[in-house]
C-alpha positions as CSV (number, residue, x, y, z in Angstrom):
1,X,-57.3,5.2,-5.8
2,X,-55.0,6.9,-3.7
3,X,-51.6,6.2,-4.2
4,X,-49.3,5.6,-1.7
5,X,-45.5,7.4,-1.2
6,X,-42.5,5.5,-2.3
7,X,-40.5,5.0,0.3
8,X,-36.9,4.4,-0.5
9,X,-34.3,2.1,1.4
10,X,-31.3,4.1,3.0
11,X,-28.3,4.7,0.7
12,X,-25.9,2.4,3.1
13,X,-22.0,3.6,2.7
14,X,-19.8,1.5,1.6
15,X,-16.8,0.0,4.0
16,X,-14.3,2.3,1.4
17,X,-16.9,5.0,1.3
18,X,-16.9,5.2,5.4
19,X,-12.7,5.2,5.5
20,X,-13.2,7.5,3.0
21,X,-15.3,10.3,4.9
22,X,-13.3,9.2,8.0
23,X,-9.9,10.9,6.3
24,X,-12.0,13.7,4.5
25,X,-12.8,14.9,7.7
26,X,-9.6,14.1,9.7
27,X,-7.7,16.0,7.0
28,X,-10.2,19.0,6.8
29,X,-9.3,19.9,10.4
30,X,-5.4,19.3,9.2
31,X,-5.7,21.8,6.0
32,X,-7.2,24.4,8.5
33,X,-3.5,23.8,10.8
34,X,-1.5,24.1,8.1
35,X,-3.2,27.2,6.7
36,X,-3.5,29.0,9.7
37,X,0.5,28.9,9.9
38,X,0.8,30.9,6.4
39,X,-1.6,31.1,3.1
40,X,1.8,30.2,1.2
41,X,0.8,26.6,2.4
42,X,-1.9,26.3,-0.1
43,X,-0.9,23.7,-2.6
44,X,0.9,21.7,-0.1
45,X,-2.5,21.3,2.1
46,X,-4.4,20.8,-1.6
47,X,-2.3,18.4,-2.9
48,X,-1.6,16.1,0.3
49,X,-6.1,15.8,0.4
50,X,-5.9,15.4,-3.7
51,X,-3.6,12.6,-3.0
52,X,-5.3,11.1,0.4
53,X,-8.9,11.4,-1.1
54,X,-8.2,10.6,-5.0
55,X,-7.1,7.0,-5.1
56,X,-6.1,4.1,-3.3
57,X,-7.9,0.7,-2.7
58,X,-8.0,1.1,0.9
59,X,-6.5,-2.4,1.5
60,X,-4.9,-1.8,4.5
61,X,-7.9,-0.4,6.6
62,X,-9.8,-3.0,5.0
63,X,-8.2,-5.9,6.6
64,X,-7.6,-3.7,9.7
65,X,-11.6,-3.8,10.0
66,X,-11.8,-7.4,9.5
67,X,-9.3,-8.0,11.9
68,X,-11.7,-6.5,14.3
69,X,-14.9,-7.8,13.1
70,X,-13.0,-11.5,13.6
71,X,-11.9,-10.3,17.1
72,X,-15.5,-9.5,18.0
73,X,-15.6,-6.1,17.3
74,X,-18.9,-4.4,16.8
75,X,-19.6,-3.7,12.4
76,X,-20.9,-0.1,13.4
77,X,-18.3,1.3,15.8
78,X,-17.3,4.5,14.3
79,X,-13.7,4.1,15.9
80,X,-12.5,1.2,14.1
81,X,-13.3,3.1,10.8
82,X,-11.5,6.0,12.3
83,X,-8.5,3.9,13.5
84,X,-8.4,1.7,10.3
85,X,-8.8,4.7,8.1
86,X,-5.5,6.1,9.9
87,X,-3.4,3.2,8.4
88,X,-4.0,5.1,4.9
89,X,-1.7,7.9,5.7
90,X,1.0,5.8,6.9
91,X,0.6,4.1,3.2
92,X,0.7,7.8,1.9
93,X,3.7,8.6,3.5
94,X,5.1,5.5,2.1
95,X,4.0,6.2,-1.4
96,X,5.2,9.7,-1.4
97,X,8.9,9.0,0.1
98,X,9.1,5.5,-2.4
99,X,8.5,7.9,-5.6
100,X,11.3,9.7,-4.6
101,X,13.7,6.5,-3.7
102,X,12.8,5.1,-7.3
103,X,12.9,8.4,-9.3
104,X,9.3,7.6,-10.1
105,X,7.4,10.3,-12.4
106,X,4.3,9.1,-11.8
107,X,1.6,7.8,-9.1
108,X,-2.1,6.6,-9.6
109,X,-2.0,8.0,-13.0
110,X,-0.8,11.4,-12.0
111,X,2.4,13.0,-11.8
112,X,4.3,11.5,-8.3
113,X,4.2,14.5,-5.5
114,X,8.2,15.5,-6.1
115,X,7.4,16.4,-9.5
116,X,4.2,18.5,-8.9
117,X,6.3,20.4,-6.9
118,X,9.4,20.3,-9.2
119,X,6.7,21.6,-11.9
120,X,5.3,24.0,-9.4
121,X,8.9,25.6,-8.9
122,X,9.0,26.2,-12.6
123,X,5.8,27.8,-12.5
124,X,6.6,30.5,-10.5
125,X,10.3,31.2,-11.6
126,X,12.0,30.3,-8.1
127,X,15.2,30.4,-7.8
128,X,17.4,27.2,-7.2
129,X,17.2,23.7,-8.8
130,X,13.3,22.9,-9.3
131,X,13.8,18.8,-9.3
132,X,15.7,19.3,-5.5
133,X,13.1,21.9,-4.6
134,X,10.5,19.0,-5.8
135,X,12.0,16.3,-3.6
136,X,12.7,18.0,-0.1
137,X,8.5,19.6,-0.6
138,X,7.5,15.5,-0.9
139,X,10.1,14.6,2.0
140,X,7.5,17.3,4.0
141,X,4.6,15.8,2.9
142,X,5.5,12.7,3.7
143,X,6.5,13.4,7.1
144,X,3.2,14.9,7.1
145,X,1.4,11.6,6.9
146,X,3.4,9.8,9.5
147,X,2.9,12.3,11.8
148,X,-0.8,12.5,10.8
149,X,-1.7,8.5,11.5
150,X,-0.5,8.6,14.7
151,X,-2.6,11.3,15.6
152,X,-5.6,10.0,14.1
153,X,-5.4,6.7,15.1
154,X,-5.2,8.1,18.9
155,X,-8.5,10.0,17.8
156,X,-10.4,7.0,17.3
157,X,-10.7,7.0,21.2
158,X,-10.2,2.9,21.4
159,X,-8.8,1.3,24.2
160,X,-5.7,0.4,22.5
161,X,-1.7,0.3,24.1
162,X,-0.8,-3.1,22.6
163,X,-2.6,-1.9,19.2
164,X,-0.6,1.4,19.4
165,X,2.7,-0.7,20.2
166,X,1.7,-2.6,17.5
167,X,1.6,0.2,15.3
168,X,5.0,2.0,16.1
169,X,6.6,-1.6,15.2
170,X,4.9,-1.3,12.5
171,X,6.8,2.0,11.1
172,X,9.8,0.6,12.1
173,X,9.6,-2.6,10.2
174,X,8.3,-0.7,6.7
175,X,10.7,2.4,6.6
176,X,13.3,-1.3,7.5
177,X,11.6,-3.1,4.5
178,X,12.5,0.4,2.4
179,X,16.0,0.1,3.3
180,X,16.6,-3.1,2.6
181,X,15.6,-2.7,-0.4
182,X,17.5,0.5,-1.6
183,X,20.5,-1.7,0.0
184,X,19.3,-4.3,-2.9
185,X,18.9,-2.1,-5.5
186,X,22.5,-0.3,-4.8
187,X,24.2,-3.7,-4.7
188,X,23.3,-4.7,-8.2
189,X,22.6,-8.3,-7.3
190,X,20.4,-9.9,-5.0
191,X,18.9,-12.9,-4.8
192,X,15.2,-14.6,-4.5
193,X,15.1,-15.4,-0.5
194,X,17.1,-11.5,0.2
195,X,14.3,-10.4,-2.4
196,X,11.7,-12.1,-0.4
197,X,12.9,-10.7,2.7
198,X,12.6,-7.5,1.4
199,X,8.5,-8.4,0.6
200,X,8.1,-9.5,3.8
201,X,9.1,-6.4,6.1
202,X,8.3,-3.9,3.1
203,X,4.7,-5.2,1.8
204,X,3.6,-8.4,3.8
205,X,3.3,-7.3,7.2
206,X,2.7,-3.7,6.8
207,X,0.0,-4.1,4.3
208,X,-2.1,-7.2,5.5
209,X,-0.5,-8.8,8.3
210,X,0.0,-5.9,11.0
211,X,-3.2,-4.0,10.2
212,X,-5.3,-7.3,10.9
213,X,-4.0,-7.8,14.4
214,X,-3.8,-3.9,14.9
215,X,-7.7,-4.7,14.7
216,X,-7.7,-7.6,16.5
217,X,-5.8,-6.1,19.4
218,X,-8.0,-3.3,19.7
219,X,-11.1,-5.8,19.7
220,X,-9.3,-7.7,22.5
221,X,-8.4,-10.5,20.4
222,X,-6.6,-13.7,21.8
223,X,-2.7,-14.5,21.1
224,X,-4.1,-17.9,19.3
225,X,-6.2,-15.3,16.6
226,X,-3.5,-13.3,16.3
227,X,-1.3,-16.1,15.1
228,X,-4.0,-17.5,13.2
229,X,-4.4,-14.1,11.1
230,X,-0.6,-14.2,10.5
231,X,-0.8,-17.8,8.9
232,X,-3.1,-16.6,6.7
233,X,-1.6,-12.8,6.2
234,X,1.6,-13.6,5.1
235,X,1.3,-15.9,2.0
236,X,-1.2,-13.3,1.6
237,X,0.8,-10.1,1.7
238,X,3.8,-12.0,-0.1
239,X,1.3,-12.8,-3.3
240,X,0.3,-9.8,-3.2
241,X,3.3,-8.0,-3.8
242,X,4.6,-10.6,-6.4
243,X,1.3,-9.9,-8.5
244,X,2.1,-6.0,-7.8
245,X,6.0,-7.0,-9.3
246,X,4.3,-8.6,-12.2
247,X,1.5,-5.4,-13.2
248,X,5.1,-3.7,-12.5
249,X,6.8,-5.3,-15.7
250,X,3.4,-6.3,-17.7
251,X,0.8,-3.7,-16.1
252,X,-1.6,-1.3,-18.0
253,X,-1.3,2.1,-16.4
254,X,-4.8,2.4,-16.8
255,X,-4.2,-0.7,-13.9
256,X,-1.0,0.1,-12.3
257,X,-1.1,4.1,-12.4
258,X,2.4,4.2,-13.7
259,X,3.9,2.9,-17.4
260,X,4.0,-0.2,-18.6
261,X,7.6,-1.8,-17.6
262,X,8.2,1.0,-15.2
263,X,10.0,-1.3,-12.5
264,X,12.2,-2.4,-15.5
265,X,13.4,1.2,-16.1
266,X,13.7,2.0,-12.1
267,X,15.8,-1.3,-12.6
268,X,14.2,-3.1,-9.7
269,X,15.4,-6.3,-8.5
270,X,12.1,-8.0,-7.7
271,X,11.5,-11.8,-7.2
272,X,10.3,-11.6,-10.3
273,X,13.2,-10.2,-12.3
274,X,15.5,-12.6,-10.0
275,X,14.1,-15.9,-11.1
276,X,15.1,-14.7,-14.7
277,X,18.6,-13.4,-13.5
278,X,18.6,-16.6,-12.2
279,X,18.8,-18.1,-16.0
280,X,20.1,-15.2,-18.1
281,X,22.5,-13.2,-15.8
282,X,24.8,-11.1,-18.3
283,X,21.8,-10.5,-20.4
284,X,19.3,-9.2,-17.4
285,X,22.2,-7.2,-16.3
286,X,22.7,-5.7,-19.5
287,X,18.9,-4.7,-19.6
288,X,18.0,-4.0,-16.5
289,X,17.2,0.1,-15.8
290,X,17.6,0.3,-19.2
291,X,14.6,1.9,-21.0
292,X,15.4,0.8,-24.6
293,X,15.7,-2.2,-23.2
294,X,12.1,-2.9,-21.3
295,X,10.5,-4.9,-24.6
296,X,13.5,-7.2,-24.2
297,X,13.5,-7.5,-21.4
298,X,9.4,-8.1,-20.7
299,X,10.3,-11.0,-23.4
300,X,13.2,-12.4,-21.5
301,X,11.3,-12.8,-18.4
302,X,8.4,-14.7,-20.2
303,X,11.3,-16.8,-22.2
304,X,13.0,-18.1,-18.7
305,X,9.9,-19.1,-17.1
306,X,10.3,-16.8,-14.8
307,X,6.3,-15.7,-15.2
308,X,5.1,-19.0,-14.9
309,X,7.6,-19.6,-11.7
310,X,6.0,-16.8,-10.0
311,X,2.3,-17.3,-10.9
312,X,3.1,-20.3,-9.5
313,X,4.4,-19.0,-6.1
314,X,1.3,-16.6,-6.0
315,X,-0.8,-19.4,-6.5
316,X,0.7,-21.9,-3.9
317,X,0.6,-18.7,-1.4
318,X,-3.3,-18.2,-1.8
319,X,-4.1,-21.6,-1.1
320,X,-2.1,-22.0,2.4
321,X,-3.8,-18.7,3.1
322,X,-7.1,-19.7,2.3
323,X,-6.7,-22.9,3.8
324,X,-5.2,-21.2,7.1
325,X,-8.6,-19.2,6.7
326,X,-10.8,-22.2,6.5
327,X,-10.1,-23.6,9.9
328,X,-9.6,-20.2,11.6
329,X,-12.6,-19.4,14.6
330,X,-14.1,-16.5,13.2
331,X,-17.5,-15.7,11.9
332,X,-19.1,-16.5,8.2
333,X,-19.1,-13.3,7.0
334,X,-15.8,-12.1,8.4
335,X,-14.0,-15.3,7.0
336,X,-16.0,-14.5,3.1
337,X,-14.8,-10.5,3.5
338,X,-11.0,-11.8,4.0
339,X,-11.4,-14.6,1.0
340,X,-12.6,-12.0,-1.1
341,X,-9.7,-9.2,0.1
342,X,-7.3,-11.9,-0.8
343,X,-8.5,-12.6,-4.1
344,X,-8.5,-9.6,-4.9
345,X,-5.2,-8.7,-3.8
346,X,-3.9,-11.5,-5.8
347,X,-6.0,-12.4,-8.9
348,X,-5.3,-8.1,-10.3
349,X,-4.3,-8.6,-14.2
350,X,-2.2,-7.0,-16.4
């Protein structure tokens, strides 16, 4: 008996895997600018791909593809991944210029890009202070990635001028969002609906909201899609972040990248820490940015209710998103991938 070949089925990418390569690539091309400008550039053109590639869940391309898929877009047009992909390095830039705004240390479980370069100071004896020298490197790098999305969005070769309009707004109303909240943080006191303003410009539109029409528009959706993906994108994006305020106080590092309680010791004024404000003022103030005082305070925040106030809120937020969903005209499997983005976006543990 002869026996015949196996024949194997075709390794298909993954959605992540294909933003992935999309960004490998765009960035290759980038190193080989930045290097042909001066060798000395080395570690800043290593670490910006280290920090691209490495991590990241790749939410905001995500429902920038679904966004187009509702719209009508074709699932194998390689300029959607390459347009969608470009959101990631507006969320790089964000990350990297956020660290230094909250004196963060550390970012998906590695040391935040102002200290690798503080630490690479150190290494090589410069002269000058290294933490300064750290900080205006990441200010760079950041301004790196802005620059970079526009250019690779614009690669993906899309017919796109409301998209790209869409897209400059969307800057504007994140590095807004940022301000606001420094403004929050510098006041000392704040309160839940100036808290949830800052969630809506800072996390809801930019992260789920904008990207989904960005793909819509460049699909040629109508203005009745577009308002139905921001009924269902903003409870979304506003859960999200609360669940991302909670991981901040409760979170695993092995989930969260950073230390457990690290928003406590940056002294954040979340929604979350708010609501328990809300019942124990003199003792939240007394705590808060305090690192002896993160146990406490974790405690505190369970004792008021506020927890159970703002699992609540995430909850309440996922249904009229999912329900916003349910009646939206889009097809099967575009309205399962955005249930399943939500969830995900919202139902991350501690």
């Amino acid at each position: 008996m002869v026996l015949k070949p196996l024949h194997k089925a075709p390794v298909v990418p993954t959605l992540t895997e294909r933003f992935d390569e999309a960004l490998r690539d765009f960035l290759g091309a980038r190193v080989t600018d930045i290097l042909d400008v001066s060798p000395v550039l080395e570690p800043v053109a290593r670490e910006l791909v280290d920090f691209m590639i490495a991590g990241g869940k790749r939410m905001r391309p995500a429902f920038c593809y679904w966004g187009w898929r509702g719209a009508g877009g074709a699932p194998d047009a390689p300029g959607i991944i390459v347009a969608s992909a470009a959101l990631e390095l507006l969320h790089g830039c964000a990350l990297i210029h956020d660290d230094i705004m909250d004196a963060s240390d550390t970012r998906r479980g590695r040391p935040s890009m102002h200290r690798v370069f503080e630490a690479l100071h150190r290494e090589h004896g410069m002269r000058g202070d290294a933490a300064h020298f750290g900080r205006a490197v990441a200010i760079l790098l950041g301004d790196y990635c802005l620059m970079w999305c526009a250019r690779m969005f614009d690669s993906a070769g899309l017919p796109g001028g409301a998209a790209k309009a869409l897209l400059d707004q969307m800057h504007t109303e994140l590095m807004s969002g940022q301000y606001l909240d420094l403004v929050e943080q510098a006041m000392g006191t704040t309160t839940v609906a100036r808290a949830r303003r800052v969630i809506l410009f800072k996390t809801a539109k930019y992260t789920v909201e904008n990207p989904m029409r960005i793909g819509a528009l460049l699909a040629g959706g109508s203005p009745a899609l577009l308002r139905t993906y921001s009924r269902f994108a903003l409870p979304i994006g506003e859960a999200f972040q609360l669940r991302d305020d909670i991981l901040g106080v409760f979170g695993e590092p092995a989930e969260t990248g950073k230390p457990s309680g690290d928003d406590l010791r940056e002294g954040k004024r979340t929604v979350l820490v708010t609501l328990a404000r809300e019942k124990a003022p003199a003792e939240v103030d007394a705590l808060l940015g305090d690192p002896d005082g993160v146990e406490r305070l974790q405690s505190l925040i369970v004792e008021t209710g506020a927890l159970a106030e703002v699992e609540e809120l995430i909850a309440a937020h996922t249904v009229a998103a999912l329900t916003a969903l349910e009646t939206a005209h889009i097809p099967g499997d575009v309205r399962e991938a955005l249930t399943g983005l939500a969830l995900a976006a919202t139902r991350r543990r501690a």
